[in-house]
N, C-alpha and C positions, 0 to 999 in steps of 0.2 A: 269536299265531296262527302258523301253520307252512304254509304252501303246498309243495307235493310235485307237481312237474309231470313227466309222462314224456315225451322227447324222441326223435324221432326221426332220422336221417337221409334225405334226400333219395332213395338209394334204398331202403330200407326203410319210409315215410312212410306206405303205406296196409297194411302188414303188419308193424310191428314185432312183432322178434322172429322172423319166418319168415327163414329164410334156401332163398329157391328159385327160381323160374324166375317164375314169378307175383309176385314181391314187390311190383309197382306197379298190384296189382290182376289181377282177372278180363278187362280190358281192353286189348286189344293194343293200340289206339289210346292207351294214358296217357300222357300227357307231362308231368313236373313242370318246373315254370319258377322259377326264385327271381328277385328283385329287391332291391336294390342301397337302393333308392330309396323305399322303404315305401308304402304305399298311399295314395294323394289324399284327404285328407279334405273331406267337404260339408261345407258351411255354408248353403246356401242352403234353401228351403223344401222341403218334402217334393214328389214330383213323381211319387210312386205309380210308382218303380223296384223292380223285385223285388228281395226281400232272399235273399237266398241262405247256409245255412249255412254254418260257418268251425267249426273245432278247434285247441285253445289248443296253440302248441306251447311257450313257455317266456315268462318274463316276463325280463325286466332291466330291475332297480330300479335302477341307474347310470345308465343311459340314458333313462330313463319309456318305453321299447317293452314293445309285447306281439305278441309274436312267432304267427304264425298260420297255416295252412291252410284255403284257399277251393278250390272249383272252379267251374267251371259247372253251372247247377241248368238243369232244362226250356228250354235251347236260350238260357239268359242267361248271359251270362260278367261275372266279377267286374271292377270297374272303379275304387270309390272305397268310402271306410267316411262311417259319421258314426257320433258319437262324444259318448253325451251323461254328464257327470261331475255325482257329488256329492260330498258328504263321506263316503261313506258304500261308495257303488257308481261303478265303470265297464262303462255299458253300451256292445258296439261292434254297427255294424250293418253287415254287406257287400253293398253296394247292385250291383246287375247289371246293364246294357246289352241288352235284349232282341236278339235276333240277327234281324237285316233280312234274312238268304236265309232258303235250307230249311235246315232244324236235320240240323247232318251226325251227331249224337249223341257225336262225339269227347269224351272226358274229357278236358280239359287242366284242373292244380292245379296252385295259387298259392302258392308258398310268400312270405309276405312279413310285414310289420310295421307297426304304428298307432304314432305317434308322437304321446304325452298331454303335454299341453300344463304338467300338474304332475306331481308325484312321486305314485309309485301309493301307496307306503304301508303298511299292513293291509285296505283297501279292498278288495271284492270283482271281480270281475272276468264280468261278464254278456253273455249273448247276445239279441239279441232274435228276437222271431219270434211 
C-alpha cells in the first residue's frame, strides 16, 4: 500500500501552491501557531466536547506521529485529540474548549501532532465526525 500525502508549509497551509498576499486565507485575522509539544491526548470519558475538523499534513512512521492541522470551529478552539486504534484503523478526534466570552470569530490554526502509542504500519488513518 503507498500513502501519498501533500505537505504544506506554515505560510502557505491554507493555500498551497498560491503564492500571494492572501496565502493564510481570506482572513486578516489568521494566525498559524505550531507546537513543539503535540497535542494532549483524552483518556478519560466522553464529556460531549465539540469535535472539530483537522487535515492530514504528513505522517512519520519513525516517530508513530501524525502530523496535523486544526482551527477553531463555531467559537471552540482546539485543545486535546482522543485517539481510538485497531489493527486495522487509526481514528483521531480533535476535541474543542467552547469559548466562555463573545465569540470574537478570529481564525487562529493549529499546526501540531498525535503521538500513537504503536507503530502506524499499513493502517488507515480516519477522522471522526
Amino acid at each position: 500500500m503507498t500513502l501519498t500525502v501533500s505537505v504544506c508549509l506554515a505560510g502557505t497551509l491554507l493555500s498551497c501552491g498560491r503564492n500571494d498576499q492572501n496565502a493564510l486565507g481570506p482572513y486578516p485575522d489568521s494566525t498559524p501557531t505550531s507546537t513543539n509539544a503535540g497535542m494532549p491526548i483524552e483518556t478519560g470519558p466522553e464529556d460531549g466536547s465539540p469535535i472539530l475538523p483537522w487535515t492530514l499534513n504528513r505522517i512519520d512512521d519513525t516517530d508513530n506521529r501524525v502530523y496535523l492541522t486544526t482551527s477553531n470551529f463555531e467559537c471552540s478552539a482546539p485543545n486535546r485529540a482522543r485517539i481510538a486504534e485497531t489493527a486495522e484503523t487509526i481514528t483521531i478526534t480533535i476535541l474543542g474548549t467552547p469559548n466562555k466570552g463573545p465569540c470574537t470569530q478570529q481564525l487562529n490554526t493549529l499546526i501540531t501532532f498525535v503521538q500513537l502509542k504503536s507503530s502506524i504500519g499499513s493502517r488507515k488513518i480516519l477522522g471522526s465526525k
